[in-house]
C-alpha positions as MATLAB code, in Angstrom:
seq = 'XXXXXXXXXXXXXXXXXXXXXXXXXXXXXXXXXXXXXXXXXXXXXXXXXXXXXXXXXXXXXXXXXXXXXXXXXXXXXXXXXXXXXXXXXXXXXXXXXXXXXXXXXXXXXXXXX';
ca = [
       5.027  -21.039    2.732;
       4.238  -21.872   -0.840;
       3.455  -25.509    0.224;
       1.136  -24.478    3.350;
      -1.089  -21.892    1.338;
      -1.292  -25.123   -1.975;
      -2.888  -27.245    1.143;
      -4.823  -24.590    2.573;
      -5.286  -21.546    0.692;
      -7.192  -19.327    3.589;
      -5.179  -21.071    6.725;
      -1.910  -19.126    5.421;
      -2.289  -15.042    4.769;
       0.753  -14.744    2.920;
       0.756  -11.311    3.514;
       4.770  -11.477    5.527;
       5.855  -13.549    2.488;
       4.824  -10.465    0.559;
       6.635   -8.051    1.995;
       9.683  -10.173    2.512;
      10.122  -10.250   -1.123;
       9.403   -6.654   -1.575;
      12.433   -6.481    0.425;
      14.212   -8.798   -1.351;
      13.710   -6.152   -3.894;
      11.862   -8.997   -6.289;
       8.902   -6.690   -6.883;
       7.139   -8.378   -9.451;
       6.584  -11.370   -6.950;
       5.450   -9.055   -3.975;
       3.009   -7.973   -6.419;
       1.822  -11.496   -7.201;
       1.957  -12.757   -3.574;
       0.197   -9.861   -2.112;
      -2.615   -9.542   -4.818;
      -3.519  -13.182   -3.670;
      -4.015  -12.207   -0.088;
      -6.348   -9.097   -1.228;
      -7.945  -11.385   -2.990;
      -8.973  -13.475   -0.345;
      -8.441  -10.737    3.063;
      -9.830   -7.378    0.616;
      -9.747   -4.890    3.311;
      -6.056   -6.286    4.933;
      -4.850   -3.077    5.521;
      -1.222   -3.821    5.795;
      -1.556   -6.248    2.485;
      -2.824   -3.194    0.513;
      -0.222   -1.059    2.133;
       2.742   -3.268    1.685;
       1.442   -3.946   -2.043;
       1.657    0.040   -2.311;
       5.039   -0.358   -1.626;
       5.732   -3.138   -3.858;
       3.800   -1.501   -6.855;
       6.188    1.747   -6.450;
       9.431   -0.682   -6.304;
       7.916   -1.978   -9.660;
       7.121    0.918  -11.523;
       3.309    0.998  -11.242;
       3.162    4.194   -9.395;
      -0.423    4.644  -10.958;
      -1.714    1.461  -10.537;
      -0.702    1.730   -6.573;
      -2.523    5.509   -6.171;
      -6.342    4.058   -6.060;
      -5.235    1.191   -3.750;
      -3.316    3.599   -1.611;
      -6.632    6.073   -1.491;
      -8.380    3.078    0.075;
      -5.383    2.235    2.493;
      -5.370    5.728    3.543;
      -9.634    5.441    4.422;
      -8.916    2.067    6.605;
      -6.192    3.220    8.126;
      -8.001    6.184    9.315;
      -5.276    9.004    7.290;
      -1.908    7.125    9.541;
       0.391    9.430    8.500;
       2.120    6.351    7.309;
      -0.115    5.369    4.555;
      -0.479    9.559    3.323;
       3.284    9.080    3.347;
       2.868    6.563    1.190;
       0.128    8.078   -1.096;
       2.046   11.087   -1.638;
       5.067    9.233   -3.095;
       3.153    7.419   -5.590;
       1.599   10.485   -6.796;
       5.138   12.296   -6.626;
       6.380    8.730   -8.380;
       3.397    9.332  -10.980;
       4.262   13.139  -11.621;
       1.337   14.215  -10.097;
       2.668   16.908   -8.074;
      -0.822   18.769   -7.204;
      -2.052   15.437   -5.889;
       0.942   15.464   -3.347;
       0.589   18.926   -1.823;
      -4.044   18.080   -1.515;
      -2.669   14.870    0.169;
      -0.449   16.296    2.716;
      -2.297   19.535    3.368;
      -5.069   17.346    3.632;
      -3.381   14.771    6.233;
      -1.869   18.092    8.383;
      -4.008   18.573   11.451;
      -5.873   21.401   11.245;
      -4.718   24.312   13.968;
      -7.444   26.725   14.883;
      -6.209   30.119   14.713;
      -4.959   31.632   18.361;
      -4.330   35.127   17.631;
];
C-alpha cells in the first residue's frame, strides 16, 4: 500500500490501511496514515471517524473532540459518530459535554399526554 500511494499519492485513499492499524492497536501510525488521507480527501467522513478512533487509542482524547464535532455534522448526528463524540469527551473528563451530546443526539418525542 505504501508503494502504490509513493507512485500515486491521490490514486490510493489509504483510508482501510488506517484503520487496519488502528486495529492492530499501533495508534500512533493510524494517526499518521489517516491524517494523510484528510489531508488530501478533508471531508472523508469515515477517515475523520476512524482517526477519532485512533486519536482515543492514542491518548489524544482532546485533540479527537473538534474532529469528531465535524464527523458528527457530515454524518448527519449517526448515532455512531455521537457515540463516538461522547467517549472522547468522557475520555477527556468532560462529563457535561457527554450528557449535551447525547441529549442532543436523542430524538425528540412530542409529548402525548
Amino acid at each position: 500500500m505504501a508503494a502504490a500511494r509513493e507512485l500515486d499519492p491521490l490514486g490510493v485513499k489509504g483510508t482501510s490501511e488506517g484503520w487496519i492499524l488502528f486495529h492492530s492497536r499501533r495508534f500512533e501510525e493510524a494517526t499518521r496514515q489517516l491524517h494523510s488521507v484528510l489531508a488530501v480527501y478533508p471531508d472523508d467522513a469515515s477517515a475523520q471517524w476512524f482517526l477519532g478512533f485512533a486519536l482515543i487509542g492514542n491518548g489524544q482524547s482532546e485533540e479527537a473532540i473538534p474532529l469528531l464535532e465535524k464527523t458528527v455534522s457530515v454524518m448527519h448526528r449517526s448515532p455512531g459518530s455521537v457515540e463516538l463524540l461522547a467517549t472522547a469527551y468522557a475520555h477527556a473528563g468532560h462529563r457535561t459535554d457527554v450528557r449535551k451530546s447525547i441529549i442532543a443526539a436523542t430524538p425528540s418525542t412530542s409529548s402525548v399526554e
